[in-house]
C-alpha positions as CSV (number, residue, x, y, z in Angstrom):
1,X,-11.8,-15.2,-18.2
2,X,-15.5,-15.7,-18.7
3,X,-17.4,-19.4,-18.6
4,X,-17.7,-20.4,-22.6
5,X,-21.4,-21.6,-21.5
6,X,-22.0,-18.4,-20.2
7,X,-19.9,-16.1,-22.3
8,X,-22.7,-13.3,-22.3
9,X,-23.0,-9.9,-20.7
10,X,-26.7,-10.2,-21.4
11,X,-26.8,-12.2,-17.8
12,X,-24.6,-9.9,-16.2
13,X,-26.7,-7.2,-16.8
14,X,-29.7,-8.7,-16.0
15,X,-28.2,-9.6,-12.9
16,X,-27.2,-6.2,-12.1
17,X,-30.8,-4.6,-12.8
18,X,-32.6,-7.1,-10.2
19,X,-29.9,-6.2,-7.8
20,X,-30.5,-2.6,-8.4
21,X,-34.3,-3.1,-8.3
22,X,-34.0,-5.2,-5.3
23,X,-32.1,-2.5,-3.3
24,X,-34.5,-0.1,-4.8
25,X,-37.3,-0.7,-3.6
26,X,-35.9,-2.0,-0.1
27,X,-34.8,2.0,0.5
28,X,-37.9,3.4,-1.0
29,X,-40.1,1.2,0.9
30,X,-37.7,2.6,4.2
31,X,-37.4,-1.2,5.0
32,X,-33.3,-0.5,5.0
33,X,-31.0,2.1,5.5
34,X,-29.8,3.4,2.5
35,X,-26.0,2.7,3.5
36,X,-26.7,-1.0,4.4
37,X,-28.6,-1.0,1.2
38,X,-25.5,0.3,-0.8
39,X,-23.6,-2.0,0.7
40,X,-26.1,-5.1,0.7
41,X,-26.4,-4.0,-3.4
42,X,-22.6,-3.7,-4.3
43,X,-22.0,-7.4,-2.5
44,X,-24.5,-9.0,-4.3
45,X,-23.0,-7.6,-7.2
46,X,-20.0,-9.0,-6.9
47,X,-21.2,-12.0,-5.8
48,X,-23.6,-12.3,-8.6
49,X,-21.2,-11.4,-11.4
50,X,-18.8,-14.1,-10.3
51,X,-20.9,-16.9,-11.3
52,X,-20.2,-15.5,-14.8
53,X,-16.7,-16.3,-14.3
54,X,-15.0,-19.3,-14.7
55,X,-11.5,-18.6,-12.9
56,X,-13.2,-17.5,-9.3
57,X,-9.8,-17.2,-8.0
58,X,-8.5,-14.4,-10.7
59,X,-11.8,-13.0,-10.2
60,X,-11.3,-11.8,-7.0
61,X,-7.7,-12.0,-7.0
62,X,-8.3,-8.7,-9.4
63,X,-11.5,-6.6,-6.6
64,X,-8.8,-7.6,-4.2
65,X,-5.9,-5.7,-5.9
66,X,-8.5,-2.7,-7.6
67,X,-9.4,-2.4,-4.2
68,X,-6.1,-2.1,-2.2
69,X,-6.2,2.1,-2.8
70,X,-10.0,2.2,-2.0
71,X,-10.3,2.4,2.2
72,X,-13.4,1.2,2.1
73,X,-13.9,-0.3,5.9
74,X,-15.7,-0.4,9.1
75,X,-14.4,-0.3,12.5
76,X,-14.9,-3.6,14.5
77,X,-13.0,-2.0,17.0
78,X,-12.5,2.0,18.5
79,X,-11.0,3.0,21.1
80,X,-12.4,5.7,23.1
81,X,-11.4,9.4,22.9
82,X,-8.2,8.5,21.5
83,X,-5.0,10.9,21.7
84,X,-4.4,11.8,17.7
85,X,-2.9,8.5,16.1
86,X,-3.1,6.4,13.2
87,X,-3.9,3.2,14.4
88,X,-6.7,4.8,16.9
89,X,-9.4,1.4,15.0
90,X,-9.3,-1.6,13.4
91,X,-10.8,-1.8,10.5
92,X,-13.0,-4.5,8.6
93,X,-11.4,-3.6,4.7
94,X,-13.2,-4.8,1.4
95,X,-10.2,-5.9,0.7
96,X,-10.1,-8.0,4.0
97,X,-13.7,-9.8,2.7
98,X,-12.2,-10.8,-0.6
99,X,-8.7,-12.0,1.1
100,X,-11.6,-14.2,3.0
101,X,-13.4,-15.6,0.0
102,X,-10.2,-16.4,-1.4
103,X,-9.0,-17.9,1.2
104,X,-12.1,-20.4,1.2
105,X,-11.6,-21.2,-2.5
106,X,-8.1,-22.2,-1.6
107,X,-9.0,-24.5,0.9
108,X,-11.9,-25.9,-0.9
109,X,-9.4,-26.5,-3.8
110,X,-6.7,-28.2,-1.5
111,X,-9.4,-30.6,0.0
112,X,-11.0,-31.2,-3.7
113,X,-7.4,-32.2,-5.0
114,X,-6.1,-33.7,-2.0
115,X,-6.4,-37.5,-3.6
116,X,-4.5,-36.1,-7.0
117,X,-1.7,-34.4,-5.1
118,X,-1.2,-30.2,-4.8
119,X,1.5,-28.0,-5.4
120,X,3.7,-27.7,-1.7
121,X,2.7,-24.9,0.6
122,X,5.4,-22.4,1.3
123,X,5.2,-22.5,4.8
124,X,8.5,-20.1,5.7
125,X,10.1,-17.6,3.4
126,X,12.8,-15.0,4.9
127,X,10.4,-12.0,4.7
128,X,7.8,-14.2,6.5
129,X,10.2,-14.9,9.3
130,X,11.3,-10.9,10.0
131,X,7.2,-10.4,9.6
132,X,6.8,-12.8,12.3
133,X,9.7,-11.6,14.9
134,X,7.9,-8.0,14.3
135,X,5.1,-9.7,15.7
136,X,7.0,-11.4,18.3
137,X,8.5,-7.7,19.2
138,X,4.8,-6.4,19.3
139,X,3.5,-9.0,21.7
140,X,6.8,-9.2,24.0
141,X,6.7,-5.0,24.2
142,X,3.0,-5.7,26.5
143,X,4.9,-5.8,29.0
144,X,5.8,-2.2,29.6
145,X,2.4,-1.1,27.6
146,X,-0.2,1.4,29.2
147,X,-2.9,0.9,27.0
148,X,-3.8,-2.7,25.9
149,X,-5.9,-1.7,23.6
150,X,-4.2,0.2,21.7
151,X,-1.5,-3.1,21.7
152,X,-4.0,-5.0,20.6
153,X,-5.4,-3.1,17.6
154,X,-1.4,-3.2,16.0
155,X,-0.9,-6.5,16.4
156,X,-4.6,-7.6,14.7
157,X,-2.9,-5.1,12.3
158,X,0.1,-7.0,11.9
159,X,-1.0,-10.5,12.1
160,X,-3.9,-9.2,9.0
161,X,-0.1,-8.3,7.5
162,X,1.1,-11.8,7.7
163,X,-2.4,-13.5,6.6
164,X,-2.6,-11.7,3.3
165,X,1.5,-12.2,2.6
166,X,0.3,-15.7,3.3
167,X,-2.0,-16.1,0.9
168,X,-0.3,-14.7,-2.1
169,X,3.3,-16.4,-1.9
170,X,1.0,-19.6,-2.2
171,X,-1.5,-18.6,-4.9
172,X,0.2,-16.6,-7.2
173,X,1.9,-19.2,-9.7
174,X,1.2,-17.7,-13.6
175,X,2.6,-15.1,-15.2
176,X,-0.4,-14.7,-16.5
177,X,-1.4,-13.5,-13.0
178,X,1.2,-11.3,-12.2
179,X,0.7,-9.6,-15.8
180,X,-3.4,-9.2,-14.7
181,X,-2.2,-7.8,-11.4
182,X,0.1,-5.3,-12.6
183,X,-2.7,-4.5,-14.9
184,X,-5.1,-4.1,-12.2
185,X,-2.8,-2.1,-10.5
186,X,-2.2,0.3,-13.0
187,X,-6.0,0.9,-14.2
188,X,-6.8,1.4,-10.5
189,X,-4.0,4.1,-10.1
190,X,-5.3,5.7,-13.8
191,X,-8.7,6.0,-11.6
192,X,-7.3,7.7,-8.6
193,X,-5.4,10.1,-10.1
194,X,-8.6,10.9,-12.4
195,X,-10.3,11.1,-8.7
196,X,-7.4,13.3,-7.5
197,X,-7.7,15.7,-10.2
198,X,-11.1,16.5,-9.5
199,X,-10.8,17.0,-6.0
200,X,-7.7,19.5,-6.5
201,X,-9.9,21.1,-9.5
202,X,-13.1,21.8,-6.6
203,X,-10.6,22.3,-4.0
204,X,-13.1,19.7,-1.6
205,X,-13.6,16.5,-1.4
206,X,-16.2,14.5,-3.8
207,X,-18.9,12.9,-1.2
208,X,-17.4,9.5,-2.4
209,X,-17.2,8.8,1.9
210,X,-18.5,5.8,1.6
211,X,-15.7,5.1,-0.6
212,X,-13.2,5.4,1.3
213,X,-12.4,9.4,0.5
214,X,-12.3,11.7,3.9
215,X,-15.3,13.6,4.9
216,X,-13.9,16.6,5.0
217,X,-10.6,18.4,3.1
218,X,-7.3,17.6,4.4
219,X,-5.3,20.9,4.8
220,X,-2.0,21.6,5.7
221,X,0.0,25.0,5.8
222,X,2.8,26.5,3.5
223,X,3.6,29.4,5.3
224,X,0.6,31.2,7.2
225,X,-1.8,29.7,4.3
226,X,-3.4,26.5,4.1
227,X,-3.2,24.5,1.4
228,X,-5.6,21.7,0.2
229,X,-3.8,18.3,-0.2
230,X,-5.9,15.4,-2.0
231,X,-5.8,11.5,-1.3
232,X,-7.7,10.3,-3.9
233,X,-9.7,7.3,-2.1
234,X,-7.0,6.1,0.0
235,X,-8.4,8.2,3.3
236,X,-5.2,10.4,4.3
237,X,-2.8,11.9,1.9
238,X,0.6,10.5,3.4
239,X,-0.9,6.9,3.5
240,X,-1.5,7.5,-0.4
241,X,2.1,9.0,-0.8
242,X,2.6,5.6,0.7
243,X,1.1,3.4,-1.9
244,X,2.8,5.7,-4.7
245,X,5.7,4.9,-3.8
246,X,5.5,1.3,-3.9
247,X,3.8,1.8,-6.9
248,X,5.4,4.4,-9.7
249,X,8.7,2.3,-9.4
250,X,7.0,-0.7,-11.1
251,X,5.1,1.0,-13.3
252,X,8.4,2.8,-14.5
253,X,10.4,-0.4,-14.6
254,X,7.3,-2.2,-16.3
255,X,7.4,0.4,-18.9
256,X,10.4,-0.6,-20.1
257,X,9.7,-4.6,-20.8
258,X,10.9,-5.6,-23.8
259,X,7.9,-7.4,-25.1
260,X,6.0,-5.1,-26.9
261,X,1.9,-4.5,-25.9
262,X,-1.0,-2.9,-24.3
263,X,1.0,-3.7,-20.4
264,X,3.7,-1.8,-21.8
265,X,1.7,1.4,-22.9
266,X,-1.0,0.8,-19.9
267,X,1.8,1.0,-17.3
268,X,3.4,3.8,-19.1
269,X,0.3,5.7,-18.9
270,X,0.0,4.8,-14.9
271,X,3.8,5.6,-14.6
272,X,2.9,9.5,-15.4
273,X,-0.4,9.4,-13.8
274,X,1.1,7.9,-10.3
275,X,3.4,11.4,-11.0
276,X,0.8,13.5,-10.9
277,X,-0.9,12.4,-7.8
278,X,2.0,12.5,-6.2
279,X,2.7,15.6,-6.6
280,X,-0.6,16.6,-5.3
281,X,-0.2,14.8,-2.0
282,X,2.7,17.5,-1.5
283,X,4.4,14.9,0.7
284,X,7.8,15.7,0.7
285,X,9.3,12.7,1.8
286,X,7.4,10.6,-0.5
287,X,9.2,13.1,-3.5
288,X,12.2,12.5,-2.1
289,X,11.8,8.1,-1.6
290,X,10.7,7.8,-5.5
291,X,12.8,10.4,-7.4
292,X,15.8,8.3,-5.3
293,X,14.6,5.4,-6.0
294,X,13.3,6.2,-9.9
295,X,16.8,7.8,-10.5
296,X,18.9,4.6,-9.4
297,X,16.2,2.2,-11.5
298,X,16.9,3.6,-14.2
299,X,20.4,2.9,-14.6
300,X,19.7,-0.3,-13.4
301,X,17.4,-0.9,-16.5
302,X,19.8,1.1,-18.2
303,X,22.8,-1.3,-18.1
304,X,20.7,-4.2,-19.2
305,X,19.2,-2.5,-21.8
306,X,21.9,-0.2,-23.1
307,X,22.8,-1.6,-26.7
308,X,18.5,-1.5,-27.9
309,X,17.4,1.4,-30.2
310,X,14.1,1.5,-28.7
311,X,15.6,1.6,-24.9
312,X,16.8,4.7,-25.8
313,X,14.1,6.3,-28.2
314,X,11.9,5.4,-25.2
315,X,14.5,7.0,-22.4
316,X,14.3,10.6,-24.6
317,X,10.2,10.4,-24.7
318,X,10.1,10.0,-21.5
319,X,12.3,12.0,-20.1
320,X,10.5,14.8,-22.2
321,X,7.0,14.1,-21.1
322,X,8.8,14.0,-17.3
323,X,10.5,17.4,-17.7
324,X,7.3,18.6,-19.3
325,X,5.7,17.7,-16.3
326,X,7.9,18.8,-13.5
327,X,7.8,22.2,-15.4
328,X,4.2,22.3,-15.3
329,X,4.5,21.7,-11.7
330,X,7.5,23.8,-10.8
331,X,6.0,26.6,-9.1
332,X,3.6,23.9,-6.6
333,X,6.7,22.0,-6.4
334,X,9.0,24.9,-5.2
335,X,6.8,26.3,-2.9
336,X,6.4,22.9,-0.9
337,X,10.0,22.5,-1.0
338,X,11.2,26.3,0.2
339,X,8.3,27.5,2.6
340,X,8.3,27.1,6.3
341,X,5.4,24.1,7.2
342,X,4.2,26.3,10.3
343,X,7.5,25.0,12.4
344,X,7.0,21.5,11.7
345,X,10.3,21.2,11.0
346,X,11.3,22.4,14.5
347,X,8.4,20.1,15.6
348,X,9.9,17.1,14.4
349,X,13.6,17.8,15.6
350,X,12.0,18.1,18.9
351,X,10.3,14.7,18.4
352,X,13.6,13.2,17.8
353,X,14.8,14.7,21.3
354,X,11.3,12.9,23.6
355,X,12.0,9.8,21.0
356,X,15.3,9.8,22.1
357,X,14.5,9.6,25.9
358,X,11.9,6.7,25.5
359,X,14.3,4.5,23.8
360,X,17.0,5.6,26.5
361,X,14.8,4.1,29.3
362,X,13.3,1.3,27.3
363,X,16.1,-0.4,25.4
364,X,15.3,-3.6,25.3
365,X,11.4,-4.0,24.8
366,X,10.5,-0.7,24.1
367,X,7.5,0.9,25.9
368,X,4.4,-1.0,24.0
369,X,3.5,-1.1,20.7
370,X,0.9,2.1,19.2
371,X,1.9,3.5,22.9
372,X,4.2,5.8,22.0
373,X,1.3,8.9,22.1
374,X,0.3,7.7,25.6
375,X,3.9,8.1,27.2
376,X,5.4,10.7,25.2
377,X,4.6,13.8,27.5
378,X,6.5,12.1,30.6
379,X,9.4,11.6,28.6
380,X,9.1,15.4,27.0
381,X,12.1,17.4,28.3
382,X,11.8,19.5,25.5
383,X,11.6,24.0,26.2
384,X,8.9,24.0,24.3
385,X,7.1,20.8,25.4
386,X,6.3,19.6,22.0
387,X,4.6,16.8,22.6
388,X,1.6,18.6,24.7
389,X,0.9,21.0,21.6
390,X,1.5,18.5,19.1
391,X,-0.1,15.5,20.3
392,X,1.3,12.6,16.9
393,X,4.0,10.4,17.8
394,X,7.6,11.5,16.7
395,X,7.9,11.3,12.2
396,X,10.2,8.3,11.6
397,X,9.1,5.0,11.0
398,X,12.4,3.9,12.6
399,X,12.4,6.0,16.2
400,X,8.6,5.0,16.4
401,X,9.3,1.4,16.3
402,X,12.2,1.6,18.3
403,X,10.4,3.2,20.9
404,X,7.8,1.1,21.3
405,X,9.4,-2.0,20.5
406,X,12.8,-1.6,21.5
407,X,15.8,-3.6,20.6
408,X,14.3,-6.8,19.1
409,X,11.7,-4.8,17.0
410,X,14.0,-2.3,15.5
411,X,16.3,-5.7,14.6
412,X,13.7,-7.4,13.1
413,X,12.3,-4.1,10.9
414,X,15.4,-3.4,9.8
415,X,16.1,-7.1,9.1
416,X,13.2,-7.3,6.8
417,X,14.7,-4.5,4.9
418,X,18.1,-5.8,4.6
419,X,16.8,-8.9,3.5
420,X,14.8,-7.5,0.6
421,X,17.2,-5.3,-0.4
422,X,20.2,-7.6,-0.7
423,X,17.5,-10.3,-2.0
424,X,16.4,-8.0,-4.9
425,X,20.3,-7.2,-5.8
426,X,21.2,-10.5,-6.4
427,X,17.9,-11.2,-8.4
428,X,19.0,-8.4,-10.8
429,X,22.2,-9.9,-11.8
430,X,20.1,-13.6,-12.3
431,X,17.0,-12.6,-13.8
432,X,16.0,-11.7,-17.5
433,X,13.0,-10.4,-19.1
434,X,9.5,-10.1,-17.4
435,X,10.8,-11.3,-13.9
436,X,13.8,-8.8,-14.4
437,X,11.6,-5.7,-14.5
438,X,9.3,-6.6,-12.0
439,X,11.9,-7.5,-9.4
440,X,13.6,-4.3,-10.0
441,X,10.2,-2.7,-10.0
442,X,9.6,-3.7,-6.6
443,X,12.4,-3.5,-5.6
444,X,12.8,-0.1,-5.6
445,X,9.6,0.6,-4.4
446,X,10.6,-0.8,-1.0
447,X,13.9,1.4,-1.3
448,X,11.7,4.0,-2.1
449,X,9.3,3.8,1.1
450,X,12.5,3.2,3.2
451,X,14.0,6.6,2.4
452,X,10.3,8.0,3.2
453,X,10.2,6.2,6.3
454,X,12.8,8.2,7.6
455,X,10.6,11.4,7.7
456,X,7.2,9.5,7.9
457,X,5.0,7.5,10.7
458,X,3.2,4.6,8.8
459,X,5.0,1.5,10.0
460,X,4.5,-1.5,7.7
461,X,2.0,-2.8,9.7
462,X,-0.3,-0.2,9.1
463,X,-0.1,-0.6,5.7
464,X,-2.0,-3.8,3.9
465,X,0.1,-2.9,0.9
466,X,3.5,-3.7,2.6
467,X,2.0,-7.2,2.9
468,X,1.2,-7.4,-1.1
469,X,3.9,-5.5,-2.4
470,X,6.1,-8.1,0.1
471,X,4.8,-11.2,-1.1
472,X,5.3,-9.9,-5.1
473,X,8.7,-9.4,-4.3
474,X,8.5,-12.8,-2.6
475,X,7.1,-14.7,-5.2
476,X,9.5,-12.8,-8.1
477,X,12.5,-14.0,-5.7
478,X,11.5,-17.7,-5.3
479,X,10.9,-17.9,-9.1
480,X,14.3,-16.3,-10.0
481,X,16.0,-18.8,-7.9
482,X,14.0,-22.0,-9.5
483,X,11.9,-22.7,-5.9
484,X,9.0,-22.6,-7.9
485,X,7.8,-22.7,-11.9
486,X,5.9,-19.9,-12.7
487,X,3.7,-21.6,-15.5
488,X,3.5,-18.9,-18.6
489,X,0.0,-18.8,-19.7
């Protein structure tokens, strides 16, 4: 990974301490503001410590991915006194200013071998078509929207979607690559559970704001008492739920690879951590999305792997560390399950009612995207008038989208579902080996946010990961059916 001609952490570091002495001085001397400071500090760092590398790309190919669970961001764009929603900004990510510096090495690369020839850019896949009719739905619904702005913040949202699936169905040709993102991915979820623990053990959030973590505790009730529910770095407990579930499905299908070595044990280890903070988040549907999914996985790995000793010395471990576990979280577990969530449940069958209505009079292009909150109370018939006292949009993915993009958009969600699911069970019955447990890995994890999306808000544009976890699926699909040569470095 490193330069040979520079293969010495002697320069790193000496890099690092003029940075830090740099930054230093420029807040003690009250030149800077401490947060541009921090900020100025940690890009030169990266920036600094990539000239130590000789594979730029993997370089920040891996912040990218370590960064995906970090909300790190600032709004280039607010809207003013919004009604309570989820896509109320958009956000500048870090993640967003690596995708852009890899983006510029890719084109600098293209234009440097132009004269020797380059590998063909995929220009159209299937997911990148449904991706694109989404945004098609999202721009055709401005007709019947009420608020532009909050239009135009989803579709940025969606078109950053398409940019970074972009990217990575073209970049992404080594196993070696995939092997150093699944790493990455399982190191960085190691970290946030670490983070998680500490914020459950101090019942409060850490300070870490500038790393993406809330500023203040995220409580929600059981019963009449409020209970404290952590989200790591990731900025809102449900979005994190979100990323778990994408993410414990792989690392339980990777845990089962048949080569043996330190991805193996590494994702085993992320496997049970991923667990843990999920738990935490107490999100409900998120349990419910990965023990379905985990559950069907693993006969899935189990009637490829059926005949090997060690398939099964490995099933009984882990299913003893799992029940181990679950025990040790029975008691949190149950509660969440049994208690009464302050009538949300009630809430959220009322929802479906106002949700109902809106679709009703807007079949066909829905009523403009991110507008459901702005035309839900005219469309209330509810006794109890839900959607004045409880002012989010209704808790399914599917009626959300429905509603605000009507016909075509639902087609085209769903669509993109059907076509990864059906995609990733013919893949199983071709593949073998590596690519056999990370398309079953992923797949899953989509199955597994499905069956969450059914009790949950976060439409995939709202989520950067959709876009990664989309074009890893993608690129495990394409090589399965011999499109491309994954070269095995």
């Amino acid at each position: 990974m490193f330069d040979k001609k520079n293969d010495s952490f002697r320069n790193i570091a000496f890099s690092l301490l003029v940075c830090m002495a740099i930054g230093a001085l420029s807040a003690v001397a009250g030149m800077l503001p401490v947060r541009f400071v921090l900020a100025l500090g940690a890009a030169l760092l990266v920036v600094v410590v990539s000239i130590f590398f000789h594979d730029k790309k993997l370089y920040y190919l891996t912040l990218l991915v370590f960064f995906l669970p970090i909300n790190i961001n600032k709004a280039i764009f607010r809207i003013d006194n919004p009604i309570p929603s989820l896509s109320d900004t958009l956000p500048f990510f870090a993640t967003d200013a690596f995708l852009f510096i890899l983006y510029g090495i890719w084109i600098g690369r293209m234009a440097h071998s132009a004269e020797k020839g380059h590998r063909k850019i995929i220009w159209m896949t299937p997911v990148m078509f449904f991706l694109l009719a989404m945004i098609a739905a999202d721009i055709l619904s401005l007709v019947s929207a009420v608020r532009f702005d909050r239009s135009f913040i989803e579709i940025a949202m969606m078109i950053k979607v398409l940019i970074v699936y972009f990217y990575f169905i073209n970049n992404i040709t080594t196993t070696k690559e995939l092997r150093v993102i699944i790493a990455t991915l399982a190191i960085g979820l190691v970290l946030q559970t670490v983070i998680v623990i500490m914020q459950v053990y101090f019942r409060d959030t850490l300070g870490f704001i500038y790393l993406g973590e809330l500023k203040s505790p995220y409580l929600s009730y059981e019963e009449e008492h409020q209970v404290f529910r952590p989200s790591g770095l990731f900025g809102h407990p449900n979005l994190f739920s979100n990323y778990l579930e994408f993410l414990i499905p792989l690392m339980f299908s990777m845990a089962f690879i048949r080569r043996p070595g330190w991805l193996r044990k590494l994702t085993t280890v992320a496997m049970f951590a991923g667990g843990v903070s999920l738990i935490y988040t107490l999100s409900r549907g998120g349990w419910v999305g990965v023990v379905t999914a985990c559950f069907f996985l693993f006969f899935v790995l189990a009637a490829r792997n059926i005949y090997e000793q060690k398939f099964f010395f490995k099933t009984v471990a882990i299913i003893l560390l799992a029940v181990g576990v679950l025990a040790g979280f029975s008691p949190k577990i149950y509660k969440r399950i049994v208690s009464r969530d302050r009538g949300a449940a009630n809430a959220r069958v009322s929802q479906y009612y106002v949700a109902r209505e809106i679709i009703t009079s807007h079949p066909l292009i829905g009523v403009g995207i991110n507008n459901y909150v702005e035309v839900m109370e005219e469309y209330d018939n509810t006794t109890q008038r839900i959607s004045r006292g409880f002012k989010f949009p209704v808790h399914t993915v599917y009626l959300e989208y429905f509603a605000e993009t009507g016909i075509v958009g639902i087609l085209a969600l769903l669509s993109l579902f059907f076509v990864i699911i059906t995609a990733g069970i013919r893949n199983i019955r071709k593949s073998r080996g590596f690519l056999f447990n990370l398309n079953a890995g992923l797949l899953f994890g989509f199955i597994a946010y499905a069956i969450h999306a059914v009790s949950d808000m976060n439409y995939p544009s709202r989520l950067t990961v959709f876009a990664f976890f989309a074009a890893l699926f993608t690129i495990t699909s394409l090589a399965i059916r011999d499109r491309i040569e994954l070269a095995d470095e």
